[in-house]
Residue frames as a rotation matrix with the C-alpha (Angstrom) as fourth column:
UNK 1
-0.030 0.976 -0.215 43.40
0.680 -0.137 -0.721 -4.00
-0.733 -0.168 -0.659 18.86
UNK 2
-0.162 0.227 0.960 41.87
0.983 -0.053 0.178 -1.61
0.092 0.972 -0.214 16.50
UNK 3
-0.485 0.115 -0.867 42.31
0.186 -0.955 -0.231 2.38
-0.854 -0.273 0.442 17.00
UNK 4
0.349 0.408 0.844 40.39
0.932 -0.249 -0.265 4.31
0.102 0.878 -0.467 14.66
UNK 5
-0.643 -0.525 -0.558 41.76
0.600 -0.797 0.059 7.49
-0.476 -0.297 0.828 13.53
UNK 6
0.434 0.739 0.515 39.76
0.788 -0.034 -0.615 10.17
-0.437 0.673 -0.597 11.57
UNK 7
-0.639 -0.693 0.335 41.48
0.756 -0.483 0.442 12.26
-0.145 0.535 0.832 8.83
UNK 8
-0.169 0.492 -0.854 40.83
-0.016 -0.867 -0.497 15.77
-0.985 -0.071 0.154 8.15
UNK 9
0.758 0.549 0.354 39.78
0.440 -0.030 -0.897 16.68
-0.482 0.836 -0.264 4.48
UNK 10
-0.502 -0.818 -0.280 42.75
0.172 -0.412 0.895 17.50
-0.847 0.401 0.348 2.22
UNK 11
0.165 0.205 -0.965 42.24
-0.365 -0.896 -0.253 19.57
-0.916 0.394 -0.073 -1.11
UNK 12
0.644 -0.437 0.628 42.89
0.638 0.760 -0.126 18.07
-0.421 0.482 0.768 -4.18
UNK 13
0.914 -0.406 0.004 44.77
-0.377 -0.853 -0.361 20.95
0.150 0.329 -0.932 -4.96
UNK 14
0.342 -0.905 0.254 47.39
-0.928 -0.283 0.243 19.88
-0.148 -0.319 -0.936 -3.06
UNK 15
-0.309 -0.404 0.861 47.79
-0.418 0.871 0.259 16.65
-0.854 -0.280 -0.438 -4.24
UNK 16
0.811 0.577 -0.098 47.78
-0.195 0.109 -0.975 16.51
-0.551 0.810 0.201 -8.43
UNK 17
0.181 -0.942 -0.281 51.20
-0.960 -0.108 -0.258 15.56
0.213 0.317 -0.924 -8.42
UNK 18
0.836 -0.107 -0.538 52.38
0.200 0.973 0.118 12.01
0.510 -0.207 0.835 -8.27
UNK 19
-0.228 -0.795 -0.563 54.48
0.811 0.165 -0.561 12.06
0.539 -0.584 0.607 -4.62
UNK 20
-0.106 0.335 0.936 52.40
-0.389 -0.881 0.271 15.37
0.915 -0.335 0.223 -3.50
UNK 21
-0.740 -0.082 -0.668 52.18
0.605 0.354 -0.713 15.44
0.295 -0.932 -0.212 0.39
UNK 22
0.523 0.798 0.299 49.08
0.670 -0.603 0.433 17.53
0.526 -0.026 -0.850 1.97
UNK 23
-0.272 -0.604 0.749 50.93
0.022 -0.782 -0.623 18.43
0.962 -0.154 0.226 4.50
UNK 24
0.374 0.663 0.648 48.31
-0.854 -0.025 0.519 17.79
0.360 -0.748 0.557 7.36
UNK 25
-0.467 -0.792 -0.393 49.40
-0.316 0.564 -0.763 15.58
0.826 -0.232 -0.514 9.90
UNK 26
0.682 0.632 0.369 47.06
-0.582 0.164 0.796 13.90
0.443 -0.758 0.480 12.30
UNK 27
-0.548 -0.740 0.391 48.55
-0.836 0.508 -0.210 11.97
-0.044 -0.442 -0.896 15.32
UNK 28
0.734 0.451 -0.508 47.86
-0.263 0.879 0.399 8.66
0.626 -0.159 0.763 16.38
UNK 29
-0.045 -0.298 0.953 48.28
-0.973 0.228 0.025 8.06
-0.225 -0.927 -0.300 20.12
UNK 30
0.208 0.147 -0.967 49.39
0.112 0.979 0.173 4.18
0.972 -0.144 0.187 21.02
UNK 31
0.686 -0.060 0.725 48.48
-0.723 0.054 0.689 3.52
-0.080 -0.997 -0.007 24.35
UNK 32
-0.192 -0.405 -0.894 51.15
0.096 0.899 -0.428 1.04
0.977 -0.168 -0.134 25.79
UNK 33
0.680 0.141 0.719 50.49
-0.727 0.259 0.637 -0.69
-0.096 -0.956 0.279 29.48
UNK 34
0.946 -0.253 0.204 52.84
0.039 0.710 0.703 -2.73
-0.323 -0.657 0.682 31.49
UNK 35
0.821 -0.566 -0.072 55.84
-0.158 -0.105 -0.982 -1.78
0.548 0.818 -0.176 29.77
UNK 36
0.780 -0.528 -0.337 58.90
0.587 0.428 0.688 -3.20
-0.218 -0.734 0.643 31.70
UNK 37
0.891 -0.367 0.269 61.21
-0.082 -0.712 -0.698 -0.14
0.447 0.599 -0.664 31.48
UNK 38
0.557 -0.674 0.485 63.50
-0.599 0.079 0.797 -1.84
-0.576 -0.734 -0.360 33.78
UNK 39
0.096 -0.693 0.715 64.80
0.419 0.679 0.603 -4.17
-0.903 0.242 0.355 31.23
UNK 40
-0.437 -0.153 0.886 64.66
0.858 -0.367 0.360 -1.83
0.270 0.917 0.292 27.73
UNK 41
-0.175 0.436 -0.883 63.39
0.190 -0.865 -0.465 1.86
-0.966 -0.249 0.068 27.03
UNK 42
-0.651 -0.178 -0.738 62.96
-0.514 -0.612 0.601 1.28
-0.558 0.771 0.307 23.56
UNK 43
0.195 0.856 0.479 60.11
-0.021 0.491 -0.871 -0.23
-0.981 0.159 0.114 21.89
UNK 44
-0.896 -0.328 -0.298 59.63
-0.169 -0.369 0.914 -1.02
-0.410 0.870 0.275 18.10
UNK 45
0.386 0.901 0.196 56.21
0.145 0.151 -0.978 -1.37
-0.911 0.406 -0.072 15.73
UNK 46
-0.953 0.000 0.302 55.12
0.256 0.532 0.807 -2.80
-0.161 0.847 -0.507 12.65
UNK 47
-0.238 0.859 -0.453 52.17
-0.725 -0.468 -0.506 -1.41
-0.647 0.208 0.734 11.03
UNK 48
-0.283 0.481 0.830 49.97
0.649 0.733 -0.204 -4.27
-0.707 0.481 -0.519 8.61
UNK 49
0.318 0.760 -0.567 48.73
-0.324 -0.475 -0.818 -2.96
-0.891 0.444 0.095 5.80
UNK 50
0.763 -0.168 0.625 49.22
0.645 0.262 -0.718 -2.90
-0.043 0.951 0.308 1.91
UNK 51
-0.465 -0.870 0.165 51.87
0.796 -0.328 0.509 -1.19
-0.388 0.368 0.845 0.10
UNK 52
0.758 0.550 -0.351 50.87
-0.275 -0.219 -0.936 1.51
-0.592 0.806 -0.015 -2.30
UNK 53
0.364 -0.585 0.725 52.12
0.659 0.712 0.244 0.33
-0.659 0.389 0.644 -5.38
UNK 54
0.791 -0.410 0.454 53.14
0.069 -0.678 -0.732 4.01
0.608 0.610 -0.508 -6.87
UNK 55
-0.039 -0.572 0.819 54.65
-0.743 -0.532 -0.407 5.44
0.668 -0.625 -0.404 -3.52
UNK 56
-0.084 -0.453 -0.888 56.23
-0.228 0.876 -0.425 2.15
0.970 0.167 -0.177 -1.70
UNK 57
-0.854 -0.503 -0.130 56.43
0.304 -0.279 -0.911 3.33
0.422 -0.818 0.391 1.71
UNK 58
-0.715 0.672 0.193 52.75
-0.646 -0.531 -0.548 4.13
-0.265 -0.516 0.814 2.17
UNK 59
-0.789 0.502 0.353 50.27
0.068 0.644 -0.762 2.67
-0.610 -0.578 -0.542 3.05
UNK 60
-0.826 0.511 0.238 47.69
0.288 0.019 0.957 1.65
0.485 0.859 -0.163 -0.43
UNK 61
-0.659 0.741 0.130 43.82
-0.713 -0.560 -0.423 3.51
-0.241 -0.371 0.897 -0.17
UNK 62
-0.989 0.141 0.035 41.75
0.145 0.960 0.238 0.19
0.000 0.240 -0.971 0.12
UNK 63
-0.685 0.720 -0.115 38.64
-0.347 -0.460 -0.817 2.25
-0.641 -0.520 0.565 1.00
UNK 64
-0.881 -0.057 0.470 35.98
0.412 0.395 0.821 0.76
-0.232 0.917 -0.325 -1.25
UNK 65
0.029 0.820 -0.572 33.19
0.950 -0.201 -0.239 3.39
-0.311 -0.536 -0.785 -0.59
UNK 66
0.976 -0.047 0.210 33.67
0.057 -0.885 -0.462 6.68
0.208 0.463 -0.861 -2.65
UNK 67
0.342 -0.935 -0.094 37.32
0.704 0.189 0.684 6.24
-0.622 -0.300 0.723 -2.39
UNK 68
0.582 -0.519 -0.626 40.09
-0.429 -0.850 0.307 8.85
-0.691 0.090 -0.717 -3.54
UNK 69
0.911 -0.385 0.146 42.06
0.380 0.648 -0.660 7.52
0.160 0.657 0.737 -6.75
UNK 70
0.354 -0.934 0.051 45.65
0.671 0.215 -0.710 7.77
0.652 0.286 0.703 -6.31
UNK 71
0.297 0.037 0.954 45.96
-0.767 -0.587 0.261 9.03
0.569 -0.809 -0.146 -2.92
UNK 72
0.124 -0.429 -0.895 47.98
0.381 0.853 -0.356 6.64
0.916 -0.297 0.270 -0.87
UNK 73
0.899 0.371 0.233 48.54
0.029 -0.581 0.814 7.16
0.437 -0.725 -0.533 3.18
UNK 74
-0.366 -0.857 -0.364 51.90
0.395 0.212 -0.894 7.95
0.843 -0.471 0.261 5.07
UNK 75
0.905 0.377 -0.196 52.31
0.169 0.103 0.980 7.15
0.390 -0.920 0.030 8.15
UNK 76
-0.097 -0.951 0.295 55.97
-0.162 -0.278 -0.947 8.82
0.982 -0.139 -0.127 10.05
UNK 77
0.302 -0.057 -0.952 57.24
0.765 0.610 0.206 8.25
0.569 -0.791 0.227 13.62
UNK 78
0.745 0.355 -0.564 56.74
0.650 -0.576 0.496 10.35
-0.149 -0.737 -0.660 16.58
UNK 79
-0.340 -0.848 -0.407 59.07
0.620 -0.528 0.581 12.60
-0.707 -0.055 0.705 14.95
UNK 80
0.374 0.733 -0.568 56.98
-0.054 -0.594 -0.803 13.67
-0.926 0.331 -0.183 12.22
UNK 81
-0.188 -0.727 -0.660 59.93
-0.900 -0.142 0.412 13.10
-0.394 0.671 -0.628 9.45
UNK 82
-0.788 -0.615 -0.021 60.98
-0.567 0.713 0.412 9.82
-0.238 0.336 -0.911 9.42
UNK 83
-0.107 0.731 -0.674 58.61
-0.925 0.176 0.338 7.65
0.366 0.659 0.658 7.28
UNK 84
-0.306 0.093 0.947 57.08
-0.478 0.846 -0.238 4.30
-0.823 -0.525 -0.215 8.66
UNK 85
-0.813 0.046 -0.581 57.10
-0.514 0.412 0.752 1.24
0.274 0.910 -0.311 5.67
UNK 86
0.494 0.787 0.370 54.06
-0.860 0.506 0.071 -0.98
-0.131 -0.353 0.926 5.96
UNK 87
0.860 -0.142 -0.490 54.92
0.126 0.990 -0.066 -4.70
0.494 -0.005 0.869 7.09
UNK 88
0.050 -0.929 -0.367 58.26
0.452 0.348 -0.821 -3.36
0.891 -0.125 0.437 8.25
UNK 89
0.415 -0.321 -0.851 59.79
0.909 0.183 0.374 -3.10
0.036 -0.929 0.368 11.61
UNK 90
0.864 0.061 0.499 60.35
0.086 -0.996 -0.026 0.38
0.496 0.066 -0.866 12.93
UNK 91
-0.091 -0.984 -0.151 63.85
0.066 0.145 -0.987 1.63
0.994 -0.100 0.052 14.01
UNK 92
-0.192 0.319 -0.928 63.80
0.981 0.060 -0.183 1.88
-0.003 -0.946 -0.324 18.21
UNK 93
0.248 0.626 0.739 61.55
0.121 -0.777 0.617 4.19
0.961 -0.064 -0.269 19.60
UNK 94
-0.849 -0.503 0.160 62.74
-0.072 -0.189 -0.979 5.68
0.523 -0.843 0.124 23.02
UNK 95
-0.033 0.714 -0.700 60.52
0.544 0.600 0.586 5.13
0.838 -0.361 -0.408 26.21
UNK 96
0.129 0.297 0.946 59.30
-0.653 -0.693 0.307 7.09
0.747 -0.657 0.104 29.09
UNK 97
-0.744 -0.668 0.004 60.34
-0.295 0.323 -0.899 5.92
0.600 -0.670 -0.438 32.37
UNK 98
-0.320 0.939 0.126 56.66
-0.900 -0.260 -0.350 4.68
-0.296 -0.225 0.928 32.64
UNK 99
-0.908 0.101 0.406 54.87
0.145 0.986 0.079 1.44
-0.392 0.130 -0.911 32.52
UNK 100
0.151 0.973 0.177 52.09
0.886 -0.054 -0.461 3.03
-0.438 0.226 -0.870 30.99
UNK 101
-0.574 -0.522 -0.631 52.66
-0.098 -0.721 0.686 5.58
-0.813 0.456 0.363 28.18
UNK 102
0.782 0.599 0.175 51.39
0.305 -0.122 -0.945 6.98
-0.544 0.792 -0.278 24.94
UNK 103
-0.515 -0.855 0.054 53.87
0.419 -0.197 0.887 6.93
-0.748 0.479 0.459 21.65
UNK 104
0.374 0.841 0.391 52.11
0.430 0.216 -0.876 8.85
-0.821 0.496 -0.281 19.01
UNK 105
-0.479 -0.775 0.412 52.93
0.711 -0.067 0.700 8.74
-0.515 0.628 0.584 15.56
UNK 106
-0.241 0.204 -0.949 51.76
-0.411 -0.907 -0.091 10.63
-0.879 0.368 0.302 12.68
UNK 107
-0.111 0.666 0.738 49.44
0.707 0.574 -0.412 10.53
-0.698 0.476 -0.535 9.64
């Protein structure tokens, strides 16, 4: 299904470098249900999107509505560090002893 998320405003200040980061981090909660924690506790995810084609690893700004030039989106796993590639399989994510849980990454 389809979560919307909504980003705060970032500055261009902070982002007039090619590879600048804002710094701002919004989560994004996935709900999971039914999760058999009796046979794994570790889940993985794959995120769809485009590349950008400066900064590989993020996710390209397709917006086509007053869009941001060269502003591209990372996306990092429920650590906050570790970068998530678009198209590619995340390493294992650990699981709550819960058939119903919320993993939430970062933006």
């Amino acid at each position: 299904s389809t979560l919307k998320v909504t980003l705060p405003n970032v500055s261009a200040t902070k982002l007039q470098t090619n590879g600048a980061v804002s710094g701002v981090k919004t989560d994004v909660p996935i709900a999971l249900e039914g999760c058999d924690v009796t046979v794994t506790k570790n889940a993985t995810f794959t995120f769809s999107g485009t590349a950008d084609g400066v900064q590989p690893t993020a996710f390209a700004n397709q917006a086509t509505t007053d869009a941001a030039t060269n502003v591209a989106l990372q996306m990092y796993l429920p650590d906050g560090s570790t970068s998530v590639t678009p198209g590619t399989e995340t390493s294992n994510i650990q699981l709550a002893d819960s058939a119903e849980q919320t993993v939430t990454f970062k933006v």
